[in-house]
LUMTI-517478 format. One line per 8 residues: number of its first residue (from 1); their letters; for each residue y, z, x of N, C-alpha, C, O. Coordinates in steps of 0.1 Angstrom, whole numbers, padded with zeros to 4 digits. Layout:
<nodes>
NUM) A) Y/Z/X/Y/Z/X/Y/Z/X/Y/Z/X  ...
</nodes>
This chain:
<nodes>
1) XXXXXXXX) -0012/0000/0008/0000/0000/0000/0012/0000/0009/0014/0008/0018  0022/-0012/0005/0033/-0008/0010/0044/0004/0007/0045/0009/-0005  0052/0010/0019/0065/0021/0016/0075/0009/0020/0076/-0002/0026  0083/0019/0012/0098/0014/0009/0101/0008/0023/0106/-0003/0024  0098/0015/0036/0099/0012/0049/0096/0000/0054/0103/-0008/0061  0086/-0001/0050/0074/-0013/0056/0078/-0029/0044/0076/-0041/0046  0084/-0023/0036/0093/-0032/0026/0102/-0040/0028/0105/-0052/0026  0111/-0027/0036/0127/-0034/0040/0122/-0041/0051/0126/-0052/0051
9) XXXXXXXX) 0113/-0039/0064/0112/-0044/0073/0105/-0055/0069/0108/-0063/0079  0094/-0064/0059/0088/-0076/0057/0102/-0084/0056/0106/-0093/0063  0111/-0076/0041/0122/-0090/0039/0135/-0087/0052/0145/-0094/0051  0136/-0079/0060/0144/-0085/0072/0137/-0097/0085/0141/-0105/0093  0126/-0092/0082/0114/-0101/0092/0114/-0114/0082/0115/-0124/0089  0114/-0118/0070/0116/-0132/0064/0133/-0140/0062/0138/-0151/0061  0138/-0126/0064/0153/-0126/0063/0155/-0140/0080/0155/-0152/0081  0155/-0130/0089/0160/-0131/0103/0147/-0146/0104/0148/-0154/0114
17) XXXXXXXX) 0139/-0147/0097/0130/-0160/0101/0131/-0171/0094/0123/-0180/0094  0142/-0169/0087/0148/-0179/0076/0134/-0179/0066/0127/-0189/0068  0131/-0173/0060/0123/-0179/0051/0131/-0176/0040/0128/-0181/0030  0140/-0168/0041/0146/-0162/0033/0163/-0161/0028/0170/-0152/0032  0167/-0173/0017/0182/-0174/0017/0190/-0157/0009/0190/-0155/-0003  0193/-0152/0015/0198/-0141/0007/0212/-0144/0007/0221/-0148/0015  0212/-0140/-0010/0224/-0142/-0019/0233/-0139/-0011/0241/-0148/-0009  0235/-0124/-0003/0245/-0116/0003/0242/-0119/0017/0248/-0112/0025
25) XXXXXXXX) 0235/-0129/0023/0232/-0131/0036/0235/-0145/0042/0228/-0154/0038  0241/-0147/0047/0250/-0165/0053/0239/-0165/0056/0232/-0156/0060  0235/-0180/0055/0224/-0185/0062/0225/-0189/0077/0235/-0195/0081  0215/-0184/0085/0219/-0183/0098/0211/-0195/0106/0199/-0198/0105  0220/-0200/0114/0219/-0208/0122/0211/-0206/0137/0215/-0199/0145  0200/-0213/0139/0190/-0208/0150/0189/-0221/0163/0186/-0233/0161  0194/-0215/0177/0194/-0226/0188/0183/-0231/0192/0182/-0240/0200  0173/-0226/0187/0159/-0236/0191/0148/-0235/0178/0147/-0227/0168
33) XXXXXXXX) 0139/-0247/0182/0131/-0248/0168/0122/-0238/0174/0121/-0233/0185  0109/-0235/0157/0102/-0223/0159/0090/-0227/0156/0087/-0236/0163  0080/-0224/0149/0066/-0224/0141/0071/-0223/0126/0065/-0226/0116  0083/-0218/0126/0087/-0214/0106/0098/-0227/0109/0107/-0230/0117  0090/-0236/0097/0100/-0246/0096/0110/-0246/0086/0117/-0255/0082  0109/-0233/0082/0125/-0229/0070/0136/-0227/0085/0147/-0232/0085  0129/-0221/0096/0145/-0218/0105/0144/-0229/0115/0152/-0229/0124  0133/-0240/0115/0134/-0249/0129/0144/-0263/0122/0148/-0272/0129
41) XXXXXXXX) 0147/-0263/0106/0150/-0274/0101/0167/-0273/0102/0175/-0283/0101  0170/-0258/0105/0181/-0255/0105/0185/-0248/0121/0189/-0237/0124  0183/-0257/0126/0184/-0253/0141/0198/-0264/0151/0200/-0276/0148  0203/-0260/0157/0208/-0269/0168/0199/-0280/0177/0203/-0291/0181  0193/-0276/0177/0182/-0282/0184/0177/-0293/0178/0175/-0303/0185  0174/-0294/0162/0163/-0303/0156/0179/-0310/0148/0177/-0320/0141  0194/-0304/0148/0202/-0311/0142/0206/-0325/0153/0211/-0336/0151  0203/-0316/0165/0208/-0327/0179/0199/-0338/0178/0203/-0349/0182
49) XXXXXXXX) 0189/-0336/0174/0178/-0347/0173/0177/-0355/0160/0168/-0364/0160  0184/-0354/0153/0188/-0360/0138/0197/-0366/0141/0199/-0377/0136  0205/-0361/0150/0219/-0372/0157/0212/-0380/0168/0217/-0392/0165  0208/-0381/0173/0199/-0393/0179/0191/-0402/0169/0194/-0414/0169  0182/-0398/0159/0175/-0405/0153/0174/-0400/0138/0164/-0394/0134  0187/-0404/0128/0185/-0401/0116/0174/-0404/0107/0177/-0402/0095  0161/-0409/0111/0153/-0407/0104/0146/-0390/0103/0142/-0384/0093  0147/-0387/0114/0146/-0369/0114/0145/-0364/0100/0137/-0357/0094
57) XXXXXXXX) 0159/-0372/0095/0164/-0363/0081/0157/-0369/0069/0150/-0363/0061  0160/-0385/0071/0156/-0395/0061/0142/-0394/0057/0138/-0398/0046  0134/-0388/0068/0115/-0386/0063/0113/-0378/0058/0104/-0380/0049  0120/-0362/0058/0119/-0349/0052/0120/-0352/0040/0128/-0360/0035  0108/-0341/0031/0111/-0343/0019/0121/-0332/0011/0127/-0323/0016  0120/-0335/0001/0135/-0333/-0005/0138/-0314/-0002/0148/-0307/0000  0127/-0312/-0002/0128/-0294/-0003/0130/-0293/0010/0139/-0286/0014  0121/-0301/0018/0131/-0296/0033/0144/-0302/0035/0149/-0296/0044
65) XXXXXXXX) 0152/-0314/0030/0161/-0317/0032/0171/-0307/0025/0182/-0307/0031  0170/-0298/0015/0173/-0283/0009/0181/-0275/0024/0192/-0272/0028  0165/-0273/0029/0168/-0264/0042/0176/-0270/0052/0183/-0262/0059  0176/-0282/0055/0185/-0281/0063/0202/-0283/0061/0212/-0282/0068  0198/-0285/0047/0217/-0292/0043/0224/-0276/0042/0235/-0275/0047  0218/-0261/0036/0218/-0250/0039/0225/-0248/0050/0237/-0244/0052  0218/-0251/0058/0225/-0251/0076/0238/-0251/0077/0246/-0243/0081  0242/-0266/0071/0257/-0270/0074/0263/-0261/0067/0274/-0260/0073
73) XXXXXXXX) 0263/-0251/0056/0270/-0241/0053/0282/-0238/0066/0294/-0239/0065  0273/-0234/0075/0279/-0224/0086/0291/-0234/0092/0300/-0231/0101  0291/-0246/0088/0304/-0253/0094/0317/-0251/0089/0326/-0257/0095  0320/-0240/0078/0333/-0235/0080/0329/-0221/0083/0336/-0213/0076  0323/-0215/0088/0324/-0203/0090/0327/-0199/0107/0319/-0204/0115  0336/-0193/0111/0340/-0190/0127/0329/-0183/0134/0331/-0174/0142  0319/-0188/0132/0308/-0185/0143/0302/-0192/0149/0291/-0188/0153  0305/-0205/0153/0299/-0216/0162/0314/-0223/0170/0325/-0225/0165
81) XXXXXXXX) 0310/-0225/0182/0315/-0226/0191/0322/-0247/0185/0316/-0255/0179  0337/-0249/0191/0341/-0262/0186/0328/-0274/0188/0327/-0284/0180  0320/-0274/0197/0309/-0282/0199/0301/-0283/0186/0302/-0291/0177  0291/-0271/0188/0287/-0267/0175/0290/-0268/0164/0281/-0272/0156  0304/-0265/0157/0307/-0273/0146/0309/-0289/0143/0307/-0296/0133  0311/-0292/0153/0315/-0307/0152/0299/-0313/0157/0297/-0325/0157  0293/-0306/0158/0279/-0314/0154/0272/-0312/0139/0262/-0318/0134  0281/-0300/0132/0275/-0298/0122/0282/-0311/0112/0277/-0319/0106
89) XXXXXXXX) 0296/-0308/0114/0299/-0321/0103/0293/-0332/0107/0289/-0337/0096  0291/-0341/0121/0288/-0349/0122/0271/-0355/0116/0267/-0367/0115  0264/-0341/0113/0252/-0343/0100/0257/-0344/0091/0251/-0352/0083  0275/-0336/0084/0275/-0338/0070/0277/-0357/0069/0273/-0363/0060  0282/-0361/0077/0290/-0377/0075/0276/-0385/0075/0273/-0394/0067  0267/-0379/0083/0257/-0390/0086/0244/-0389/0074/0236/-0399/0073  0242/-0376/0065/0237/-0375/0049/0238/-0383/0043/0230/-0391/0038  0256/-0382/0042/0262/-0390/0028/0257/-0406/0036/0248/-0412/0031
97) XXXXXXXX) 0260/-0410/0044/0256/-0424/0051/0244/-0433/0047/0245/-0445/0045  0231/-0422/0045/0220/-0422/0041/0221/-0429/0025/0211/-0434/0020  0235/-0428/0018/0238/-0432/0005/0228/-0422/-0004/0221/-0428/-0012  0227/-0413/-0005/0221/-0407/-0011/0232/-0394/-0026/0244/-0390/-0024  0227/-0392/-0032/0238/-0384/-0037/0234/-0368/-0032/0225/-0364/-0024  0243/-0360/-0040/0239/-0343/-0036/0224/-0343/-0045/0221/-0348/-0056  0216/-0336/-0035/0209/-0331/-0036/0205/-0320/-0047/0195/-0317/-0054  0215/-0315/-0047/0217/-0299/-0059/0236/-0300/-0060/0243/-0299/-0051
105) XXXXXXXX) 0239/-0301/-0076/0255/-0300/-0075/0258/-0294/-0089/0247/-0295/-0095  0266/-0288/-0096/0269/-0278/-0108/0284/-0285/-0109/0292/-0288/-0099  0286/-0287/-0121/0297/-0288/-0126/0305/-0274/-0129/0300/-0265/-0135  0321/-0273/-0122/0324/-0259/-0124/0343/-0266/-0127/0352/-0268/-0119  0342/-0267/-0141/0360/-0265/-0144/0358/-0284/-0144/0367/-0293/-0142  0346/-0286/-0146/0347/-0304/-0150/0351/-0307/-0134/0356/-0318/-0132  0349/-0300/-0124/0348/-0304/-0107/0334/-0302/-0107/0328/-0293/-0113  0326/-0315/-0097/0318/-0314/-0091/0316/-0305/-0077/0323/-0305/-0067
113) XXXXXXXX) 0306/-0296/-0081/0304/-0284/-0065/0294/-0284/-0060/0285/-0287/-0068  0290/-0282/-0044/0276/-0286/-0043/0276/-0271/-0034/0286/-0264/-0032  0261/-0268/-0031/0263/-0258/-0025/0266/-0258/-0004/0266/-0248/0003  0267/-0275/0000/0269/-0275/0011/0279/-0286/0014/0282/-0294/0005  0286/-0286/0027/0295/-0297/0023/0289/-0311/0024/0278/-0313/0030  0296/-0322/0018/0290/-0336/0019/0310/-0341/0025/0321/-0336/0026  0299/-0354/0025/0313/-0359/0034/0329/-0360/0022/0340/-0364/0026  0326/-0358/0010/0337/-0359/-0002/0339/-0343/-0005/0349/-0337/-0002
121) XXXXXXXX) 0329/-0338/-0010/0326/-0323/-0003/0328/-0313/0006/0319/-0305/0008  0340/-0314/0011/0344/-0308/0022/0354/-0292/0026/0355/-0284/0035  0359/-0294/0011/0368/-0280/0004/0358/-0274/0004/0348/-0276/-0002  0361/-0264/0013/0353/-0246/0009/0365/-0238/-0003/0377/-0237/-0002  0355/-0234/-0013/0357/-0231/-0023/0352/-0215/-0029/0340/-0213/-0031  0360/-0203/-0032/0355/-0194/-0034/0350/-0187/-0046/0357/-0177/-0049  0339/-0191/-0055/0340/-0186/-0070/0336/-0176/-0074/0327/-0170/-0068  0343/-0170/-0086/0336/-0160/-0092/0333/-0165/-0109/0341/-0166/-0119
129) XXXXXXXX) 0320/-0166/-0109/0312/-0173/-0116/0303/-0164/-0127/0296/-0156/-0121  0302/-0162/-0143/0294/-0152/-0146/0279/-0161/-0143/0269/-0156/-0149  0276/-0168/-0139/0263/-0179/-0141/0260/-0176/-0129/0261/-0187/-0124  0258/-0169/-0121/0259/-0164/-0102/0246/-0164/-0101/0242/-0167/-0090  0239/-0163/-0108/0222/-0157/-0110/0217/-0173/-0108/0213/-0179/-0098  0219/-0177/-0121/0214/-0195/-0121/0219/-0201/-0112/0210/-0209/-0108  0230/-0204/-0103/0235/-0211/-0094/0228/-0206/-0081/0223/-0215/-0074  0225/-0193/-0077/0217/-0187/-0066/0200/-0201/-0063/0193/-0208/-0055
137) XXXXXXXX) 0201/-0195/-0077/0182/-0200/-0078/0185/-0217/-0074/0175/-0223/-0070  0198/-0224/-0074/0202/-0237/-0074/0208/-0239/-0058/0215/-0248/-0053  0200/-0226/-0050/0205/-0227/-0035/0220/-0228/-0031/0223/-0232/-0020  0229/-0224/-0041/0238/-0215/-0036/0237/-0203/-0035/0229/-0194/-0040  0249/-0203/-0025/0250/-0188/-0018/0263/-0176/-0022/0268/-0176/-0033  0267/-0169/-0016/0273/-0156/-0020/0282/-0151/-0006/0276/-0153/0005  0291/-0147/-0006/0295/-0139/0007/0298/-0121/0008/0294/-0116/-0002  0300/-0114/0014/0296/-0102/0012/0305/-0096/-0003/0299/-0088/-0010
145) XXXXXXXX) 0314/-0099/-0007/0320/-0096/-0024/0314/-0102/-0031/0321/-0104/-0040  0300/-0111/-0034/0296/-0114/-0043/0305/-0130/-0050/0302/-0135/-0061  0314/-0135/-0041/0317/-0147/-0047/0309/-0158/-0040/0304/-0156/-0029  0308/-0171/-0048/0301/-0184/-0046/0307/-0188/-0036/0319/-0184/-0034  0299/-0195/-0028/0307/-0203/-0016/0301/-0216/-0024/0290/-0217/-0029  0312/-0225/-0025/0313/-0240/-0031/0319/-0250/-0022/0329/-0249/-0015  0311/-0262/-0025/0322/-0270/-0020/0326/-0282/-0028/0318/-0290/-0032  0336/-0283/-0031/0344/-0296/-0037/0355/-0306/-0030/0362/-0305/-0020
153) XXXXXXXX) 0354/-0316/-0039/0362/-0325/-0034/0373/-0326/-0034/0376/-0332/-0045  0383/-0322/-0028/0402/-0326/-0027/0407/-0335/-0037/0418/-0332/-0043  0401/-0345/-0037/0406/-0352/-0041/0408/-0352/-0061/0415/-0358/-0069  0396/-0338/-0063/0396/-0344/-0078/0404/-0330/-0086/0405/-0329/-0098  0410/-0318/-0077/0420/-0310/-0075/0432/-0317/-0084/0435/-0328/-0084  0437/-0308/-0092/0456/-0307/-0093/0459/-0296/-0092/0452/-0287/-0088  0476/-0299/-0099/0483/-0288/-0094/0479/-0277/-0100/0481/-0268/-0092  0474/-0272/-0112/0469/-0261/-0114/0455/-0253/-0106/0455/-0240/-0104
161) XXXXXXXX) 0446/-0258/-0102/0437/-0259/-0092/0439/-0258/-0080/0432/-0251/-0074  0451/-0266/-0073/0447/-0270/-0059/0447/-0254/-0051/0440/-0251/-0041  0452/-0248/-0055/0453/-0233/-0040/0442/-0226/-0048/0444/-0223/-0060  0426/-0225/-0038/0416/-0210/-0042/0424/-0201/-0042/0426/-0197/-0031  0431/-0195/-0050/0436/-0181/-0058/0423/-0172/-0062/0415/-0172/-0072  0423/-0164/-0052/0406/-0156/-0055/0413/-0141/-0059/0422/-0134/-0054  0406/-0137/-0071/0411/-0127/-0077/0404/-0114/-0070/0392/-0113/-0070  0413/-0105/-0063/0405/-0095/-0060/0408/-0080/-0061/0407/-0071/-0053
169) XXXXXXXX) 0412/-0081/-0075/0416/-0068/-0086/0407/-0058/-0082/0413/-0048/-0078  0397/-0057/-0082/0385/-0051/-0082/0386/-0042/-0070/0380/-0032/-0072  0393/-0043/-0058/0392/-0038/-0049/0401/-0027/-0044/0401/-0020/-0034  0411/-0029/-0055/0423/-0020/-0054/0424/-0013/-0065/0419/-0017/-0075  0431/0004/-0064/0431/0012/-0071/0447/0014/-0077/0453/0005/-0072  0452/0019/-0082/0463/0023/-0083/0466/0035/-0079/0477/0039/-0082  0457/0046/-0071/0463/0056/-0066/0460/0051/-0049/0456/0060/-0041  0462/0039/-0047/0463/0033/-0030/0472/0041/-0029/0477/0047/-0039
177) XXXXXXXX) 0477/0044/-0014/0489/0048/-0010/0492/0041/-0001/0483/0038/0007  0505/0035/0001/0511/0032/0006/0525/0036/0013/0531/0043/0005  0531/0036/0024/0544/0041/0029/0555/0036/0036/0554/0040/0048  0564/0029/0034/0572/0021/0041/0581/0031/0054/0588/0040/0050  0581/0029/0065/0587/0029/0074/0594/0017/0086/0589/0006/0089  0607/0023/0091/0614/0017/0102/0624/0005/0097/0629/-0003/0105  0625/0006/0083/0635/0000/0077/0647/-0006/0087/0657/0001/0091  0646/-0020/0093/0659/-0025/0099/0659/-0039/0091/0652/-0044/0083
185) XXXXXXXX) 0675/-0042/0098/0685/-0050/0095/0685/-0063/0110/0685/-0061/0122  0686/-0073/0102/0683/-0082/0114/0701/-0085/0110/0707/-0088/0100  0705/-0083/0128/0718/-0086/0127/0725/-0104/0122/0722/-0115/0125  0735/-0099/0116/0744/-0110/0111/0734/-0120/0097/0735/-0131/0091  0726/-0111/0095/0716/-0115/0082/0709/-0109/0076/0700/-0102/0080  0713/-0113/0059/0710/-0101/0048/0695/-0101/0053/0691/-0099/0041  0685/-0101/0060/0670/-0100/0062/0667/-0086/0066/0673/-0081/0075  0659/-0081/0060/0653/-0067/0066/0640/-0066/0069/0631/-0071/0062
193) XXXXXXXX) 0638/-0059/0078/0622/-0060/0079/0616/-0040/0080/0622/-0029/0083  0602/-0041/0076/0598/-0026/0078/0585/-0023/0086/0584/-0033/0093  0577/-0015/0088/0567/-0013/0091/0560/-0005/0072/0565/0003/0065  0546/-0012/0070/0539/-0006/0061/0530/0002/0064/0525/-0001/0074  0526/0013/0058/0516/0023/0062/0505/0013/0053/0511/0005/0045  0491/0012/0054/0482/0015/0042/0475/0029/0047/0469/0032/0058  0477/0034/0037/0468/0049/0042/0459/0046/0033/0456/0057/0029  0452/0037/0026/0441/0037/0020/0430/0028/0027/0419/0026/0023
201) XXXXXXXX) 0439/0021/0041/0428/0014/0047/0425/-0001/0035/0413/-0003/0033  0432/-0007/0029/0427/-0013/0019/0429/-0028/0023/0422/-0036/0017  0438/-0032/0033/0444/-0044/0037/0438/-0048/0046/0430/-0058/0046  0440/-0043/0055/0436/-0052/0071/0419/-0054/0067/0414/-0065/0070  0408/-0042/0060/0397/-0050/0060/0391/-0062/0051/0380/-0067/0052  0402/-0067/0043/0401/-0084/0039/0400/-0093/0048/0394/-0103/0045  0407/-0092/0063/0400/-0101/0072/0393/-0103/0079/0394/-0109/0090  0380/-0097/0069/0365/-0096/0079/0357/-0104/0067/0345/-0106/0068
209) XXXXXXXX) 0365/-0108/0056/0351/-0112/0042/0352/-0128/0048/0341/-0131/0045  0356/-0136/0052/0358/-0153/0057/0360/-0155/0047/0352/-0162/0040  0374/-0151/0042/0378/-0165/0031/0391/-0173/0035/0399/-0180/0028  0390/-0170/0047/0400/-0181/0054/0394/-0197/0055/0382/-0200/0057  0403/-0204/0053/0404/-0215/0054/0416/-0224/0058/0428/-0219/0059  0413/-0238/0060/0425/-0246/0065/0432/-0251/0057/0425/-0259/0051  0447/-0250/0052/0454/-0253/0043/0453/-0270/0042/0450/-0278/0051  0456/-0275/0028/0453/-0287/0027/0464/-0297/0035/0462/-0309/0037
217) XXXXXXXX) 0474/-0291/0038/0488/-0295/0042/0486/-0291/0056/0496/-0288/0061  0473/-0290/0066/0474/-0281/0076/0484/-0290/0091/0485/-0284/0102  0488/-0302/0088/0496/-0308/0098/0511/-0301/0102/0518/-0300/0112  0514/-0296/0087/0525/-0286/0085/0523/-0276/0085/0534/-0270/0087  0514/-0269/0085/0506/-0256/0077/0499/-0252/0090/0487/-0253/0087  0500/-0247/0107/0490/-0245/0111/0483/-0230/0109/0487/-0220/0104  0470/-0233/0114/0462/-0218/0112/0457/-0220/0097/0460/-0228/0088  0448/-0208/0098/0441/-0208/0083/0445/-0198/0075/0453/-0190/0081
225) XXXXXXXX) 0442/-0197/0061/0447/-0188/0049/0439/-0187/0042/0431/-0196/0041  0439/-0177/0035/0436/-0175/0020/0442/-0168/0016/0448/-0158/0022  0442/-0173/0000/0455/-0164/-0012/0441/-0151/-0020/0429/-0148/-0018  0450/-0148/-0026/0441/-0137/-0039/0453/-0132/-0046/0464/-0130/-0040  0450/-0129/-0057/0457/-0121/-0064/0452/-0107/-0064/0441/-0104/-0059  0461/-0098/-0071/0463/-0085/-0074/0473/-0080/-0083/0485/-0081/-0080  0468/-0076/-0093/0477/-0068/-0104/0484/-0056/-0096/0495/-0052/-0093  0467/-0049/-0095/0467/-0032/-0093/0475/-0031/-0078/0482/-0021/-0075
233) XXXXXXXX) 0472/-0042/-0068/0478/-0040/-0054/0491/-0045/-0056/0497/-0043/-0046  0501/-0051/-0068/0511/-0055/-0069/0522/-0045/-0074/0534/-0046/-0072  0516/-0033/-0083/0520/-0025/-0090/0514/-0012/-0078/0523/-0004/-0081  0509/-0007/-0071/0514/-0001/-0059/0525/-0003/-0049/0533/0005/-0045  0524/-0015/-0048/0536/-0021/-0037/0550/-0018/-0044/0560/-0015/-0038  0549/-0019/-0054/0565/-0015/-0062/0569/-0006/-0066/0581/-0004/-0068  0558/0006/-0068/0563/0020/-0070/0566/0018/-0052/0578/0017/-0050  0559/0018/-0042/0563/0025/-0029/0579/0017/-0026/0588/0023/-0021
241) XXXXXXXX) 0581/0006/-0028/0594/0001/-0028/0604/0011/-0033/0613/0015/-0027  0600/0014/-0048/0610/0022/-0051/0611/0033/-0049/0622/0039/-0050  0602/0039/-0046/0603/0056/-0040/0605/0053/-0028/0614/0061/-0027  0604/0046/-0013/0604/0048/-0002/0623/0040/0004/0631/0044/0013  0625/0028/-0005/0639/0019/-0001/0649/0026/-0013/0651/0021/-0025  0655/0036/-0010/0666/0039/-0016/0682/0038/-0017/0691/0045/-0022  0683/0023/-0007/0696/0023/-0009/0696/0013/-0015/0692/0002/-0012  0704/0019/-0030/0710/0004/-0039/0710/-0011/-0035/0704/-0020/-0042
249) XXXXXXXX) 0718/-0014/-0024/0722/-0024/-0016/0714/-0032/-0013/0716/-0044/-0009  0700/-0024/-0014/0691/-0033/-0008/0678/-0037/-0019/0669/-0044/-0016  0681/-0032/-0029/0673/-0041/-0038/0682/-0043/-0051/0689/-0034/-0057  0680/-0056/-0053/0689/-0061/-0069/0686/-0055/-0080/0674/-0055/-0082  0692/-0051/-0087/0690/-0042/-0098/0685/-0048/-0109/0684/-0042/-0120  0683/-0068/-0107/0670/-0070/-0111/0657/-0072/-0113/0650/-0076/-0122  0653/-0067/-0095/0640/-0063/-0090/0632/-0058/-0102/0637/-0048/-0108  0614/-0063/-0107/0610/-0056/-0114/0598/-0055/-0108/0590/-0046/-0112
257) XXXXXXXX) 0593/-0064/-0093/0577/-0057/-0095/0576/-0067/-0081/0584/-0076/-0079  0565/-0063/-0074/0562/-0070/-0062/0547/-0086/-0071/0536/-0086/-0077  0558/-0097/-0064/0545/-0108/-0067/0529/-0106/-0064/0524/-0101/-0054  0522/-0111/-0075/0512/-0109/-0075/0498/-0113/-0067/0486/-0110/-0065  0507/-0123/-0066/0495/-0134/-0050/0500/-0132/-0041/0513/-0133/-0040  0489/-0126/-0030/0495/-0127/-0019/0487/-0133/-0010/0476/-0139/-0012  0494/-0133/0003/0490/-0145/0010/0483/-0139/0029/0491/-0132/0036  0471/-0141/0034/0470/-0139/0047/0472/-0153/0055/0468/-0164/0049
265) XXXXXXXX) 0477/-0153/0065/0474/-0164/0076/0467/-0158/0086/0464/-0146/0086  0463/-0169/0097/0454/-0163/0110/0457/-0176/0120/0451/-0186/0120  0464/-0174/0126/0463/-0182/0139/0456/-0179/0155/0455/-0169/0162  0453/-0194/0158/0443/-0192/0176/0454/-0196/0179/0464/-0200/0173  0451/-0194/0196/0464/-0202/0210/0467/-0214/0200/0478/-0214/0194  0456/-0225/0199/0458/-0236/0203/0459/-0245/0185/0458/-0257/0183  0461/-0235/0175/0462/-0240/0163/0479/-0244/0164/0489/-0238/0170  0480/-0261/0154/0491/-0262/0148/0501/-0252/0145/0499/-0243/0137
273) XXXXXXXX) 0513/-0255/0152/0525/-0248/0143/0523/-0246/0129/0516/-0253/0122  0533/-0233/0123/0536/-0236/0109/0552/-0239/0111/0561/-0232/0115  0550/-0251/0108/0563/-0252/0103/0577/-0245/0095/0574/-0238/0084  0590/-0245/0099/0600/-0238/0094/0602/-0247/0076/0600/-0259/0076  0604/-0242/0064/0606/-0243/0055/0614/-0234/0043/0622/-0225/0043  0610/-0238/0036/0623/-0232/0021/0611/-0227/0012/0601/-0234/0008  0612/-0215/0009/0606/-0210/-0001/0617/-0213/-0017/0629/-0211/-0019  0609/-0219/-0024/0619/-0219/-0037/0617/-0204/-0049/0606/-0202/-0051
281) XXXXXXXX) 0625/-0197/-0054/0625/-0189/-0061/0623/-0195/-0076/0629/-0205/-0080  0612/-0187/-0084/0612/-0195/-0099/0616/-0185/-0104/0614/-0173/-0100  0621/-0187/-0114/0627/-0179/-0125/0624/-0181/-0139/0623/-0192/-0144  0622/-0166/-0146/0615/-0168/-0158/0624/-0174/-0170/0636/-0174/-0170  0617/-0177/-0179/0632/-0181/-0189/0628/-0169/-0198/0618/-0164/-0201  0642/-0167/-0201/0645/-0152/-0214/0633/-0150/-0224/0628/-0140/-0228  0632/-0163/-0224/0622/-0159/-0237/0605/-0162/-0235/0598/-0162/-0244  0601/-0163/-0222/0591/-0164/-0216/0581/-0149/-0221/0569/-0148/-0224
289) XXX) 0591/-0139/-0220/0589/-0127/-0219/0585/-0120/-0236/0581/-0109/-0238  0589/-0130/-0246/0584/-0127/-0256/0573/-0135/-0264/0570/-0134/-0276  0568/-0142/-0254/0557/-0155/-0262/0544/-0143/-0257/0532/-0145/-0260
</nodes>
């Protein structure tokens, strides 16, 4: 009889040997092939050899062609060296080449999503989906909050769609604490800058979940981002505004609340500038506020 012990250690032993795509587990990428052809299909090794001779791919049958399109997952994720990624896309170009369509794809918002990228397929996409169960079993995956990793096409995007606004209400409380300090004045301009406390530790660990990505505009736009919203983190930030910035002067007295998206960037040495630009201010109309 198995114990609970001897349990967790079979599925980290199927886990770590690929036999095993776990929901909460990136599928992991392996530098040499093995005897388990769930992790040699998804290897550097047998991808290098698919780039020499694309029948590699074209003979596999469809369930291993499964396993290894899985693989390319990891080509937006910052764990493979610039080589390494660029051998990964260079399978995603050479699939679609094959003329073949997706393999496994879900309609989400009348967009086509697949669970890996294809060469039209290239938007990493973050969802929160109540169907997560059925889409799993459809070889999509999950990142550690439980959202879909998707990929869609750019091109079939508008303006209501185009920015992943990933909602992450859930993770904020309203008794966060927050504390503004070091309040200055950048000379000869109304600009002020502060230092923020989080004493709840709530901020800085969002940039360990990978939901950065490359802005679609990234020629302008260097480094990567992701947005989210927050109600509950929007409505902390504005009590501590108003309890911590008490001089009149410095907030308009028709300030009502800190915006509700907010925004991380992340830049390397050698990423694109962001360019200097104009933020536009929108304003609500009077009666916005009674519909």
């Amino acid at each position: 009889m198995l114990t609970n012990l001897s349990l967790m250690t079979l599925m980290l032993q199927n886990v770590f040997e690929g036999n095993i795509i776990s929901p909460n587990i990136y599928p992991l990428i392996y530098e040499k092939k093995s005897d388990k052809k769930e992790s040699s299909l998804r290897s550097l090794k047998f991808y290098r050899e698919v780039e020499k001779d694309p029948k590699g791919y074209t003979n596999l049958p469809k369930e291993d062609k499964i396993w290894f399109l899985i693989g390319l997952v990891a080509s937006c994720k910052d764990i493979l060296d610039k080589a390494e990624r660029d051998l990964l896309l260079k399978m995603v170009d050479l699939v679609d080449d094959q003329g073949e369509e997706p393999l496994v794809s879900k309609k989400i918002n009348n967009i086509e999503a697949t669970p890996s990228p294809t060469s039209r397929n290239k938007l990493v996409r973050f969802i929160d989906m109540p169907d997560s169960e059925t889409m799993i079993d459809q070889c999509f995956i999950c990142n550690e909050l439980n959202f879909l990793i998707v990929f869609v096409d750019p091109r079939e995007l508008s303006y209501h769609n185009i920015e992943n606004i990933i909602n992450l209400d859930s993770l904020f409380d309203v008794q966060d604490k927050f504390k503004i300090t070091n309040l200055k004045k950048i000379p000869d301009y109304d600009i002020y800058t502060f230092d923020m406390l989080d004493k709840s530790n709530k901020l800085l660990p969002l940039d360990k979940y990978g939901f950065y990505v490359q802005p679609l505009n990234k020629d302008s736009r260097g480094g990567e981002r992701f947005i989210f919203q927050s109600e509950t983190l929007s409505k902390s930030l504005t009590s501590c505004i108003k309890k911590y910035i008490k001089d009149k002067d410095l907030i308009t007295p028709k300030f009502r609340f800190v915006n509700y998206v907010f925004r991380y960037n992340k830049f390397k040495p050698n990423d694109r500038k962001f360019f200097s630009h104009y933020k536009l201010y929108c304003f609500a109309h009077p009666l916005a506020e009674k519909v």
